[in-house]
C-alpha positions as CSV (number, residue, x, y, z in Angstrom):
1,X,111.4,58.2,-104.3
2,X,111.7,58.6,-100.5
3,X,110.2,62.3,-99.8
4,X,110.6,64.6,-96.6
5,X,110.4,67.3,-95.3
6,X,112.8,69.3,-93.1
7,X,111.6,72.1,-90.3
8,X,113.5,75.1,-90.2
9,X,113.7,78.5,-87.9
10,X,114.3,81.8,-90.1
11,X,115.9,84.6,-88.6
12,X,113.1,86.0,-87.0
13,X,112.0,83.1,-85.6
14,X,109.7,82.1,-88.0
15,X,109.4,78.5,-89.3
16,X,108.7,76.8,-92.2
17,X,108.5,72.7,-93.5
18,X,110.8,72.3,-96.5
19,X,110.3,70.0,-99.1
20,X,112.8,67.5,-100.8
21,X,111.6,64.6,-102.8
22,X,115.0,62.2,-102.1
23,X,116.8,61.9,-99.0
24,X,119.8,63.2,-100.4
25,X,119.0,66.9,-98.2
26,X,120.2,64.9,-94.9
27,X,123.6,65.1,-96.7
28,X,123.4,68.9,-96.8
29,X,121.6,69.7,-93.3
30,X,121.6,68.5,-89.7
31,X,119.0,68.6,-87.2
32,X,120.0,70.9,-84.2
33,X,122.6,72.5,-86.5
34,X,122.2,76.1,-87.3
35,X,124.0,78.0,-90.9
36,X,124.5,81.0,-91.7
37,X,121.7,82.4,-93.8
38,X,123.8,82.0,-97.7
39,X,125.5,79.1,-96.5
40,X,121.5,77.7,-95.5
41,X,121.0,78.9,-98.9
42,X,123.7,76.9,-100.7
43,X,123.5,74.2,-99.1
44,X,119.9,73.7,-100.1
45,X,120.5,74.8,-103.3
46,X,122.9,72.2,-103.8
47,X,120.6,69.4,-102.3
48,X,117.2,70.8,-104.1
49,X,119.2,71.0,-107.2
50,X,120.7,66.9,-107.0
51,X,117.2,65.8,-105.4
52,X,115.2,67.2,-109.0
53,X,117.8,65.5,-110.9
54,X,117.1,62.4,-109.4
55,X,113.3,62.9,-110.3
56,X,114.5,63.3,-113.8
57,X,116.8,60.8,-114.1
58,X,114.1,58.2,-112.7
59,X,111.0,59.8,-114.3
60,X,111.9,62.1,-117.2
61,X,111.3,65.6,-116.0
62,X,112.9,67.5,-112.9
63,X,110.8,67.7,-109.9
64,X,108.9,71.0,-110.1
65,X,108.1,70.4,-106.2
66,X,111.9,70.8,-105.2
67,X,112.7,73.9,-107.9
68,X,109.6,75.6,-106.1
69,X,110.7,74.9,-102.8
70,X,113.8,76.5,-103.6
71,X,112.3,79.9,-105.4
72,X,110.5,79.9,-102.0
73,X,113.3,79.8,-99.9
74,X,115.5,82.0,-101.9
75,X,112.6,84.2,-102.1
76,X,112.4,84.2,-98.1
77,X,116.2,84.3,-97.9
78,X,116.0,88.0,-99.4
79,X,113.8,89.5,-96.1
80,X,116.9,88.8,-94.1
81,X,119.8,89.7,-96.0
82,X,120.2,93.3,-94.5
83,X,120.3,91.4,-91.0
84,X,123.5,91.4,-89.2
85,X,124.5,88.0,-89.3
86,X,121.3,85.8,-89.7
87,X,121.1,82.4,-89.3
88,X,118.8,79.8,-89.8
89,X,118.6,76.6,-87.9
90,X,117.5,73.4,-88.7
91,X,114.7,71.9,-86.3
92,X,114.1,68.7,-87.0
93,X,113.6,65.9,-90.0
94,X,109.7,65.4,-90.7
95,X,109.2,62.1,-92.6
């Protein structure tokens, strides 16, 4: 399956690579584009959630790769929650 990565700005400016193991995430998140912070979080939900079943449906098991990626940015998500309005952009695609 076609992996990437996507780079990402937190709310305080801070940046991470996000991993998705199908390319099913450039449905969810544009380049340029910033979200709110639980919208960010839904939407990659969503797309982290789809891209595992993929790995399962092809392979057998879900992609423990994407469901970490996810407990990492809901993890992170929780720093900025008491932010007034935070937002979190998306940088750029990193294939």
């Amino acid at each position: 399956m076609p992996e990437m990565h996507v780079q990402v700005q937190w709310p305080d400016g801070s940046q991470d690579h996000c991993y998705s193991p199908s390319l099913v995430i450039k449905q969810y998140f544009l380049p340029g584009e910033t979200y709110p912070l639980e919208e960010f979080v839904s939407r990659a939900r969503t797309a982290l959630t789809i891209a595992s079943d993929r790995v399962q449906a092809k392979y057998g098991f879900p992609c423990g790769r994407a469901l970490g990626q996810l407990q990492r940015i809901e993890s992170k998500s929780h720093q900025y929650q008491d932010l007034e309005s935070p937002q979190v952009q998306v940088l750029q695609w990193l294939e």
